[in-house]
C-alpha positions, 0 to 999 in steps of 0.5 A, a space after each residue: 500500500 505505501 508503494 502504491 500511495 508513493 507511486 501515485 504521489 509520484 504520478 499526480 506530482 509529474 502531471 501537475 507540474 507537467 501541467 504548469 510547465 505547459 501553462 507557463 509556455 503558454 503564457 509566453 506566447 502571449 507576449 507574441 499575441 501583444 507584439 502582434 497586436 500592438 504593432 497592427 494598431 499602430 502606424 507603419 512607421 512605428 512597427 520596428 519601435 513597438 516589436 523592439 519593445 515587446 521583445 526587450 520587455 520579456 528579457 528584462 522581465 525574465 532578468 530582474 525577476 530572477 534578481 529581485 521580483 519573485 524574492 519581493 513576491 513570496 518572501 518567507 516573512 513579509 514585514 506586517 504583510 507589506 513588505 518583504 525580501 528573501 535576497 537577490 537570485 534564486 535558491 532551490 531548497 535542497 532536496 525534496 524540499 524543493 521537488 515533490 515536497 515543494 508546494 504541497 507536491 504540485 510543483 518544483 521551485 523551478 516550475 514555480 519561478 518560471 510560470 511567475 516570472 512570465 506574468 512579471 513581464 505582461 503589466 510593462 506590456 500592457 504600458 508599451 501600446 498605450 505610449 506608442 508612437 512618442 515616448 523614448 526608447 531608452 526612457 520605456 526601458 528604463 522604466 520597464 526595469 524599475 516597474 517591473 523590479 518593484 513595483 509588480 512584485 510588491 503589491 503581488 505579494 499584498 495577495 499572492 505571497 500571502 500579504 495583508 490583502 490576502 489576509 483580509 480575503 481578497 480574493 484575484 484567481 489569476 491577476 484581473 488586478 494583480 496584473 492587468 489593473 497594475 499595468 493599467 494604472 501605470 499606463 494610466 500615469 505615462 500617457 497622463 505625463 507624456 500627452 497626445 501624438 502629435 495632430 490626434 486633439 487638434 482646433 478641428 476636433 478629434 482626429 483619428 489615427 487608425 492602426 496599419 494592420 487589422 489582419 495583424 492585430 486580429 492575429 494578436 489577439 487569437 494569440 492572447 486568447 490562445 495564451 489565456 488558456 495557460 494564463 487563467 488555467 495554470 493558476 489552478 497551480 496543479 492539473 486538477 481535471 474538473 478544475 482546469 477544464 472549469 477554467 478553460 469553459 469560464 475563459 472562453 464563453 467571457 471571451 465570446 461574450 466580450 465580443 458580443 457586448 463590443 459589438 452591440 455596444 459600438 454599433 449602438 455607438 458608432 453605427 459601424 461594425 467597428 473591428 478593433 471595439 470587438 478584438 478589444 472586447 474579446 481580450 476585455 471579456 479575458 481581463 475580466 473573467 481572470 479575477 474569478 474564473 475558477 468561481 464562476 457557472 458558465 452563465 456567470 463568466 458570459 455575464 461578466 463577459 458581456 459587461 466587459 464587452 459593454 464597457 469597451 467602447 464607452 471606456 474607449 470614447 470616455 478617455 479619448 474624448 472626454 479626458 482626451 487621453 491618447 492611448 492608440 492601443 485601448 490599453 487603458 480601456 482593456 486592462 484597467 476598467 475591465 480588470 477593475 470590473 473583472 474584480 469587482 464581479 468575484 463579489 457579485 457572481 460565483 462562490 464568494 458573491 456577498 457583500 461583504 466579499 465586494 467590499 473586500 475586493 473594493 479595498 483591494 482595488 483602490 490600495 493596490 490602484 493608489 500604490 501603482 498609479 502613483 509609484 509609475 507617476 512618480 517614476 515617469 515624471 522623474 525620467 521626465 525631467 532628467 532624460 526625457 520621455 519625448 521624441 522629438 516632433 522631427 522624429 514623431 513625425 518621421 516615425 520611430 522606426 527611422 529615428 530610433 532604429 534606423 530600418 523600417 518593417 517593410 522593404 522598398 517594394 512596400 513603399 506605394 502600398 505605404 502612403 495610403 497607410 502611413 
């Protein structure tokens, strides 16, 4: 009998952490699905600029993790459930305690890094389409280092490294705010900082600057949704059947019913079948569902679905038109508002639905919005004034492809097709 319960300790430690290695792959491909669309949303001339930063975001991620955000994350003894730090680098536990013993036998310490490690990296993503087409490359890099070092890790460990919020019981299964919130307040502050592309708020009115590739963006966006599947059912953190195919239902049917509500909504709206409204209520419809997937009935995740779907476009036309924030990309729109309703929802559907629970989830909203969006004001507004945060209106208006890079996306031959895009 210990043979066998050994052996089946054995089998079920294997698939679980089988499972999560899988999740992780997963979630790194969504950095592709964010490259592709971003890119497709923005003009020509900034397509080098915006693949550049997408790939130098994963890297530093991955680096200053490994350094210093999953010891900020998961110290062993947080300060008071604020604040912790268990040393620079990785340290496997010898042994077992760091394989089968590790995590309740789930998975090893190594599996543990690398599936957190590819969530760092996404809130700096989400920064990088919202001040496109004008902000610095070196001065994104820079503040990429330090908001992914610090503070990511920091108020993740408010919940997932068992912090004060944790200990209050609010409750974000896979990161509607820990992650898509956290970059959305942040992209909030840095288009509040940077301003406008040059001609988008003009004597004339608003003018919009379309993206230069639907095909592109459609392409991202099916690859973020591909990628959800290891983002929200790897956070079950084991290969639970019953669970995991929970999440992989309550994922999808949101994501279709964000689409549906965008293209209701935007209809209602612009009396136009409005593609990028829908392909962002589709990943509105993922932001919003991530908070509580594990905890809701299929009707629940095509409500919360829906809402978000709805949200989309009228989020989209209050930054742009009455705060006249430039964000070329629907980040703030996607990740923020539908992140916070995505929150929110884990006290109005599901297993924790109760007052007391939405309450929880409120606190939770406004400590770590209050602690992100002023920690990226802060930062911002520091390389504001000491290297610049601008592109010079020459080089804005030539394009950052040219002026940061030196090389364009499309070859010579593209050069007609170019001028009634650009």
């Amino acid at each position: 009998m210990d043979e066998a319960m050994l052996a089946a300790s054995e089998a079920s430690f294997t698939a679980n952490n089988l499972w999560i290695l899988i999740a992780a792959v997963l979630v790194f491909i969504m950095h592709l699905g964010f490259a592709s669309l971003e890119s497709g949303f923005v003009r020509k001339k900034n397509t080098v600029n915006i693949l550049f930063k997408n790939s130098m975001i994963i890297a530093i991620g991955l680096l200053t993790y490994y350094l210093v955000g999953f010891n900020l994350m998961y110290p062993d003894d947080p300060i008071s459930g604020f604040f912790g730090f268990d040393g620079f680098g990785l340290s496997m536990p010898e042994g077992a305690a760091g394989a089968i013993e590790y995590a309740d036998g789930s998975y090893t310490y190594w599996t543990d890094f690398i599936f957190q490690a590819m969530f760092a990296a996404t809130g700096a993503t989400i920064v990088s389409g919202a001040v496109a087409e004008r902000m610095k490359l070196g001065a994104f890099l820079v503040f990429t280092l330090v908001f992914v070092s610090l503070c990511y890790p920091i108020t993740g460990m408010w919940k997932w490294g068992a912090g004060w919020l944790d200990a209050r019981g609010f409750y974000d299964f896979a990161g509607s705010t820990l992650v898509h919130s956290v970059g959305g307040w942040a992209a909030l502050a840095c288009i509040m900082v940077l301003g406008a592309r040059k001609g988008k708020y003009t004597s004339k009115g608003i003018q919009a600057i379309p993206g230069h590739s639907m095909p592109l963006a459609t392409v991202g966006v099916f690859m973020l949704w591909f990628g959800w599947f290891g983002f929200n059912g790897g956070s079950v953190l084991s290969a639970d059947p019953v669970l995991v195919s929970l999440v992989f239902v309550t994922t999808c049917l949101a994501a279709a019913a964000g689409a549906v509500g965008a293209f209701f909504t935007s209809y209602a709206m612009f009396k136009s079948h409005d593609l990028s409204m829908v392909l962002n209520g589709i990943l509105g419809g993922l932001v919003g569902i991530t908070a509580g997937a594990d905890l809701m009935s299929p009707t629940d995740a095509i409500l919360i679905g829906l809402v978000a779907g709805i949200i989309i476009p009228l989020s989209v036309v209050f930054f742009d038109r009455t705060l006249k924030l430039d964000d070329p990309v629907g980040a703030t729109s996607v990740h923020l508002v539908c992140g916070i309703w995505g929150t929110l929802a884990v006290g109005i559907f599901g297993d924790l639905a109760g007052f007391g629970q939405l309450i929880e989830q409120l606190i939770g909203i406004l400590a770590i919005g209050a602690f992100t969006f002023v920690f990226a004001y802060i930062l911002i507004t520091i390389l504001k004034s000491t290297m610049g945060i601008r592109v010079d209106e020459e080089h804005e208006v030539t394009g950052l492809d040219l002026s940061e890079h030196d090389m364009e996306a499309y070859s010579e031959v593209d050069k007609s097709y170019s001028l009634a895009i650009d």
